[in-house]
ZALO-978271 format. One line per field, with one value per residue (C-alpha): residue number from 0; residue in one letter; chain; y, z, x. Coordinates in nm, 2 decimals. Example, Ala and Ser with C-alpha at 12.3 -4.5 7.8 and 13.67 -1.06 7.14 Angstrom:
<rs>
i [0 1] .
aa [a s] .
ch [A A] .
v [-0.45 -0.11] .
w [0.78 0.71] .
u [1.23 1.37] .
</rs>
This chain:
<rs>
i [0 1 2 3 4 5 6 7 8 9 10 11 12 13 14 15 16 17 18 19 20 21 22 23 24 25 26 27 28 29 30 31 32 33 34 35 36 37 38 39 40 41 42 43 44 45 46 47 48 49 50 51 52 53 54 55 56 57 58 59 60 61 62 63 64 65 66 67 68 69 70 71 72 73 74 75 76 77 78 79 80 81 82 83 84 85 86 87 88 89 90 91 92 93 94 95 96 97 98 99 100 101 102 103 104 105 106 107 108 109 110 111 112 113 114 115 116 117 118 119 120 121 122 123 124 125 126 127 128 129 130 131 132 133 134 135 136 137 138 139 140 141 142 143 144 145 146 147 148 149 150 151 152 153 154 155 156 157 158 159 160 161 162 163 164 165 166 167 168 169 170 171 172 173 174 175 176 177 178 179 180 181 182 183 184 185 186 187 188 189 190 191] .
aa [x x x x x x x x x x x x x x x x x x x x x x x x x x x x x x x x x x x x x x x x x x x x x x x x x x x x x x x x x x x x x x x x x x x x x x x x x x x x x x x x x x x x x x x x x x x x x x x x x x x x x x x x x x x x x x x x x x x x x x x x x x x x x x x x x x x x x x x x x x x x x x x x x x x x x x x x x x x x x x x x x x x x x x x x x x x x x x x x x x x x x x x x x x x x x x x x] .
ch [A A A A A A A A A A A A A A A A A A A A A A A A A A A A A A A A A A A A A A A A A A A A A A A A A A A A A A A A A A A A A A A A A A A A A A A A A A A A A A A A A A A A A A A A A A A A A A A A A A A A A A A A A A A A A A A A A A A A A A A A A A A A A A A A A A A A A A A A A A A A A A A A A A A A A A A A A A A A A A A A A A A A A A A A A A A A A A A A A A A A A A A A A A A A A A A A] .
v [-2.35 -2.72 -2.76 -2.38 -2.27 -1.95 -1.77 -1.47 -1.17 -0.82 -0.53 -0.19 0.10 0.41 0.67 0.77 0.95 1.22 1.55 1.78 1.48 1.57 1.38 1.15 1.06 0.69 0.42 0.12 -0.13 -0.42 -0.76 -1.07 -1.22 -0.95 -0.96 -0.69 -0.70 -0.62 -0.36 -0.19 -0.20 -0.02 0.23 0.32 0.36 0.60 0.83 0.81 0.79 0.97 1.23 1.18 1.38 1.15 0.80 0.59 0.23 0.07 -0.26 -0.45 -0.75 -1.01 -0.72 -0.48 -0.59 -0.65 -0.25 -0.15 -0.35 -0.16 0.16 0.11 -0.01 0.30 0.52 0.34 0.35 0.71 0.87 1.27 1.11 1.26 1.00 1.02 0.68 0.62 0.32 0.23 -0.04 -0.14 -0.37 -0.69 -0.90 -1.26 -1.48 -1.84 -2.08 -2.42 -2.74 -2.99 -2.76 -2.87 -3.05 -2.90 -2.54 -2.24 -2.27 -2.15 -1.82 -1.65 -1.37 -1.24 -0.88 -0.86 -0.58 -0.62 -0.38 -0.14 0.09 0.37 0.55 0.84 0.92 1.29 1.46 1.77 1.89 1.78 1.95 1.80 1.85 1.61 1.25 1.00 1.21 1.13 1.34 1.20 1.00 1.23 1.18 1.03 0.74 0.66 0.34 0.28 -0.05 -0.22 -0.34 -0.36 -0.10 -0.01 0.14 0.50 0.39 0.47 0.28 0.05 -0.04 -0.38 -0.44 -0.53 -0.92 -1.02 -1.27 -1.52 -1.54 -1.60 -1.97 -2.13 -2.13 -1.82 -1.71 -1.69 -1.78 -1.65 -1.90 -1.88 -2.14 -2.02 -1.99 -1.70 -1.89 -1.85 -2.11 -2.13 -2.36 -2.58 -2.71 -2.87 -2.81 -3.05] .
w [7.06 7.02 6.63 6.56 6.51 6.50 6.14 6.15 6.44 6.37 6.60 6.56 6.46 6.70 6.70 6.97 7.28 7.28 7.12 6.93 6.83 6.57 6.25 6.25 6.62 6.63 6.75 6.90 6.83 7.12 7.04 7.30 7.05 7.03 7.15 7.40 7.26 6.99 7.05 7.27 6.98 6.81 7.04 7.17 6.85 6.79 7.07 7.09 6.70 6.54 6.82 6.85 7.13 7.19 7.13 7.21 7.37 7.29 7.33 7.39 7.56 7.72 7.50 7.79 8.07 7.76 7.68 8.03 8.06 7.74 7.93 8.19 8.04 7.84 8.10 8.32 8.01 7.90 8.23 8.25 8.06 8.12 8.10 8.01 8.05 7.87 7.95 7.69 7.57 7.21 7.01 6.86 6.58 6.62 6.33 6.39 6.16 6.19 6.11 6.10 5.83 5.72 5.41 5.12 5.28 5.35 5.57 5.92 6.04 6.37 6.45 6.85 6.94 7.24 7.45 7.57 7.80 7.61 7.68 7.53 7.67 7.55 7.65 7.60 7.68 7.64 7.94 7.89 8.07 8.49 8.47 8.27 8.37 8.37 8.42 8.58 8.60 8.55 8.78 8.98 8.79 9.14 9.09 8.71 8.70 9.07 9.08 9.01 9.39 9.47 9.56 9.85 9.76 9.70 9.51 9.67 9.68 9.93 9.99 10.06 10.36 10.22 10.20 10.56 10.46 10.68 10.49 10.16 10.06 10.12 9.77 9.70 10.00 9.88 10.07 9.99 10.08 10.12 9.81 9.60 9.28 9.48 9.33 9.59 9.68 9.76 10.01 9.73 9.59 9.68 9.64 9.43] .
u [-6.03 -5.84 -6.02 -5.85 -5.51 -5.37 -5.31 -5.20 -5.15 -5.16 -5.08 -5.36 -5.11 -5.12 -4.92 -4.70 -4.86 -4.59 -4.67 -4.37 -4.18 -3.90 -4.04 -3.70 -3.72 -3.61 -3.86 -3.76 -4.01 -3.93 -4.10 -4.13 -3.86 -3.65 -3.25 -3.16 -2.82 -2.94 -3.20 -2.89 -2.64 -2.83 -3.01 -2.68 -2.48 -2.83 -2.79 -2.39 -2.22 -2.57 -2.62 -2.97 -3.09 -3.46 -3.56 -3.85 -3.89 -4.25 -4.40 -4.64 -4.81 -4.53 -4.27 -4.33 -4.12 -3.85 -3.91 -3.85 -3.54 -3.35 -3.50 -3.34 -2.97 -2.98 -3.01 -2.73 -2.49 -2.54 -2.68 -2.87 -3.15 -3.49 -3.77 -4.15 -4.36 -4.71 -4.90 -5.25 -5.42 -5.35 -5.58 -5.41 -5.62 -5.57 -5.73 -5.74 -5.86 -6.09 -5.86 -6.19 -6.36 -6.70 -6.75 -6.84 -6.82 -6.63 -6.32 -6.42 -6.24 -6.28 -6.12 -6.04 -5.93 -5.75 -5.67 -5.33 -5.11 -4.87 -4.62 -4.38 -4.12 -3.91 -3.57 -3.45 -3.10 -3.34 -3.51 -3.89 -4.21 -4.17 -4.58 -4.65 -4.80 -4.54 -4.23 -3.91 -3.58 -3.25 -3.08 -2.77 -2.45 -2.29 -2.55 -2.53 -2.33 -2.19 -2.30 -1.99 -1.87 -2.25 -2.51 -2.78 -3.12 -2.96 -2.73 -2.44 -2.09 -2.05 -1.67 -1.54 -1.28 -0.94 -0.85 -0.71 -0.41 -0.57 -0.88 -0.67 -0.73 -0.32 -0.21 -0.23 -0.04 0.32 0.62 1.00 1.25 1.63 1.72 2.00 1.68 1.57 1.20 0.95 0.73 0.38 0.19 0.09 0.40 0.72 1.09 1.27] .
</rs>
């Protein structure tokens, strides 16, 4: 493949795996390029400012791990989300063309189709069927978004102990003098 380069790429439309889709359901197509900011912004302003009640995450080859990631945020940031995964094969086109063509002839094409990995996911605030392949409820409400101090497996809060004073580096431990300022003085500076 050195005397070839690559040409052009195209992606074998398929519909999506879910049946009873409303007809304006939004689809987030997630590329290996793609920005999650991006992707979120708009996602979120989707579900939250439009009051779309579904929306699907696909992609596709190196995309999917990308697609599983804005799953994943969405359902931390709007939480009661039930989730249905569908994993396939999609067929991609690659055409590569010769750079050493022969002379006098026709420029030499050769086209590969690869299968690579894909994967869509929808997210409903509807209820959706528990029986089907690749369903998973929503998260408890206690353990949407707890993650903030730290987390174990469950999900549950773990506290942290209260700074001791003697673990407190000395400049940040404050010390009140007698001076006529009434200015307090910590460990780190001197009174002039």
């Amino acid at each position: 493949m050195e005397n070839f380069r690559k040409v052009r790429t195209s992606e074998e439309e398929m519909p999506l795996p879910f049946p009873d889709l409303p007809p304006d359901v939004v689809e987030m197509k997630v590329k290996e390029g793609s920005k999650i900011r991006n992707l979120m912004n708009f996602a979120m302003a989707q579900m939250e400012l439009k009051g779309r009640r579904q929306i699907v995450f696909s992609g596709c080859g190196r995309a999917v791990t990308k697609t599983i990631t804005c799953v994943e945020i969405m359902k931390r940031k709007l939480g009661g989300l039930h989730q249905v995964t569908k994993v396939r094969y999609k067929t991609v086109l690659e055409v590569w063309e010769s750079q050493d063509p022969l002379p006098d002839g026709p420029a030499q094409n050769l086209t590969v189709h690869k299968n690579v990995p894909s994967i869509c996911i929808l997210l409903s605030r509807d209820p959706l069927d528990p029986n089907q392949t690749g369903y998973q409820p929503p998260e408890p409400r206690h353990e949407v978004g707890e993650d903030t101090l730290g987390s174990s497996s469950k999900g549950l809060k773990r506290l942290l102990p209260p700074p001791c004073e003697e673990l407190l580096p000395k400049k940040l431990q404050v010390q009140v003098s007698d001076s006529p300022r009434g200015m307090g003085t910590t460990a780190g500076q001197q009174d002039h």
